[in-house]
C-alpha positions as CSV (number, residue, x, y, z in Angstrom):
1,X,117.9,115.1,72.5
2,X,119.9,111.8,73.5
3,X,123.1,111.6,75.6
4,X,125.3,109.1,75.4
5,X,127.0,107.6,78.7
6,X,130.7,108.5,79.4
7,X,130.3,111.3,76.3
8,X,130.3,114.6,75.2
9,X,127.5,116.4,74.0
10,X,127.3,119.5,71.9
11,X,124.0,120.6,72.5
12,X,122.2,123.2,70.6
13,X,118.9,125.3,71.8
14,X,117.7,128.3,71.3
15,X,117.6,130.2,74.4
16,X,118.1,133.5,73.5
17,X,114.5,134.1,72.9
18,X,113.2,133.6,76.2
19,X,116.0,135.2,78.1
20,X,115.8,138.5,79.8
21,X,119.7,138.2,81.8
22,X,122.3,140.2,80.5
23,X,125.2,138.9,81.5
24,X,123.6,135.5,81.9
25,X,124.6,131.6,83.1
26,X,122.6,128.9,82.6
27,X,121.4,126.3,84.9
28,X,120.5,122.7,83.5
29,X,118.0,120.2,85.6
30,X,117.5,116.7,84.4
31,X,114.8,115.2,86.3
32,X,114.7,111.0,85.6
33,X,111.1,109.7,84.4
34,X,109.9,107.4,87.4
35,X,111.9,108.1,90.1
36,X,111.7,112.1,89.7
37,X,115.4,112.4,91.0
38,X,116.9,115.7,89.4
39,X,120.6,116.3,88.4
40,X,121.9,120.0,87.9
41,X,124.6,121.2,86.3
42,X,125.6,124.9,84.8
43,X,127.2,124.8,81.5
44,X,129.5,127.5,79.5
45,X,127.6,128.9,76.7
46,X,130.1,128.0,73.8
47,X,128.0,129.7,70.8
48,X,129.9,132.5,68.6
49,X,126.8,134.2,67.7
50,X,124.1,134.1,70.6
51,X,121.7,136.2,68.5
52,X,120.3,132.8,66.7
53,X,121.3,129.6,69.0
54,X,123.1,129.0,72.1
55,X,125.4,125.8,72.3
56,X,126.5,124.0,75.0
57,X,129.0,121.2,76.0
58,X,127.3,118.7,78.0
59,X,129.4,115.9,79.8
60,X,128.9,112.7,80.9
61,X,131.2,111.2,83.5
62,X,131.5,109.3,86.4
63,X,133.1,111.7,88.2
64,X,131.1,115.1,87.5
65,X,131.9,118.8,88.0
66,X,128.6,120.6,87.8
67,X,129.8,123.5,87.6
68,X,132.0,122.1,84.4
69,X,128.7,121.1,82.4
70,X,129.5,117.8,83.8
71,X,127.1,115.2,85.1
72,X,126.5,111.8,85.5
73,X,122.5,110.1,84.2
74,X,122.0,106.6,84.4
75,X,120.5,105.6,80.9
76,X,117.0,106.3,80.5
77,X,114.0,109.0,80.0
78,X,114.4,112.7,81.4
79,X,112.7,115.9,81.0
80,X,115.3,118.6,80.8
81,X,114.9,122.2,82.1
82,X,117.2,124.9,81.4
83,X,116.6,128.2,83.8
84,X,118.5,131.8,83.2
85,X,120.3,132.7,86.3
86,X,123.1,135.6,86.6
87,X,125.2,133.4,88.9
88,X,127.7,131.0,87.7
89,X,127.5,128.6,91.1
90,X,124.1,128.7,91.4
91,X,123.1,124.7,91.4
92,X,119.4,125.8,92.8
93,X,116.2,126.4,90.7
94,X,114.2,128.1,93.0
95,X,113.1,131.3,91.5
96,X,114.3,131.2,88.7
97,X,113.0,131.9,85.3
98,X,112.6,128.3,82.6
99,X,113.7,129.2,79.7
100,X,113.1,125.9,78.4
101,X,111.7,122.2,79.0
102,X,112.2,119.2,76.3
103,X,112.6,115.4,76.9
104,X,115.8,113.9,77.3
105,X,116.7,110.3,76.0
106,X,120.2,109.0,77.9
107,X,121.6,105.7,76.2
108,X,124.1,103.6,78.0
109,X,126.3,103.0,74.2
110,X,125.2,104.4,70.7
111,X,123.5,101.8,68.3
112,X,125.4,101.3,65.0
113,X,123.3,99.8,62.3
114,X,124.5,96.2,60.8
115,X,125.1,96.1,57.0
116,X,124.6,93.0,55.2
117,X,126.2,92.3,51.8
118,X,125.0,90.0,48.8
119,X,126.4,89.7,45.6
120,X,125.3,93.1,44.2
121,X,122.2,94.0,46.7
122,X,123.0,95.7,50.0
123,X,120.9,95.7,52.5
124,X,120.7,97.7,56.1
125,X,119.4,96.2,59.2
126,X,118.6,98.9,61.8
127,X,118.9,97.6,65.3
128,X,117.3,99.6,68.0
């Protein structure tokens, strides 16, 4: 997954298939390559049909709400957890269930590639 800074993210996972909460909120940790630092937030599961995916909005900002999905990741490589909780203010994974764990990629600004044109021939020079 990649995230970039000062964005939103609609981010897609599917969840359902290792949960066992009913009602249940769900508590994101991003812990940075390196320096091991984690950021937590709890985001509102925006999916209409939780039976196949479960979709979340994910925030960047400088100011962040955790408890709004919000956070704020300086550019770089993470590994994301996600843990099923059954409070919505909970910003503490200790014993709690991981539902998942992926990698996170943060990117300070979102690459667009350069296009070159030539008489007829077109050609596409991917930067980054």
């Amino acid at each position: 997954m990649v995230i970039l800074k000062n964005s939103s993210k609609n981010a897609v996972f599917t969840l359902f298939e290792r949960t066992t909460l009913s009602p249940v909120y769900y508590l994101f940790e991003f812990i940075k390559k390196g320096t091991l630092v984690s950021v937590f937030c709890v985001a509102e599961d925006v999916s209409t049909s939780t039976n196949r995916s479960n979709e979340f909005i994910i925030k960047d900002t400088a100011s962040p709400n955790p408890l709004l999905g919000e956070i704020n990741l300086e550019p770089g490589e993470y590994i994301y957890k996600i843990y099923e909780q059954s409070s919505p203010t909970n910003l503490n994974p200790s014993g709690l269930n991981i539902v998942e764990c992926e990698r996170l990629t943060v990117k300070p600004y979102e690459v667009v590639p350069t296009e070159y044109t030539n008489n007829d021939l077109t050609n596409v020079e991917y930067s980054g």
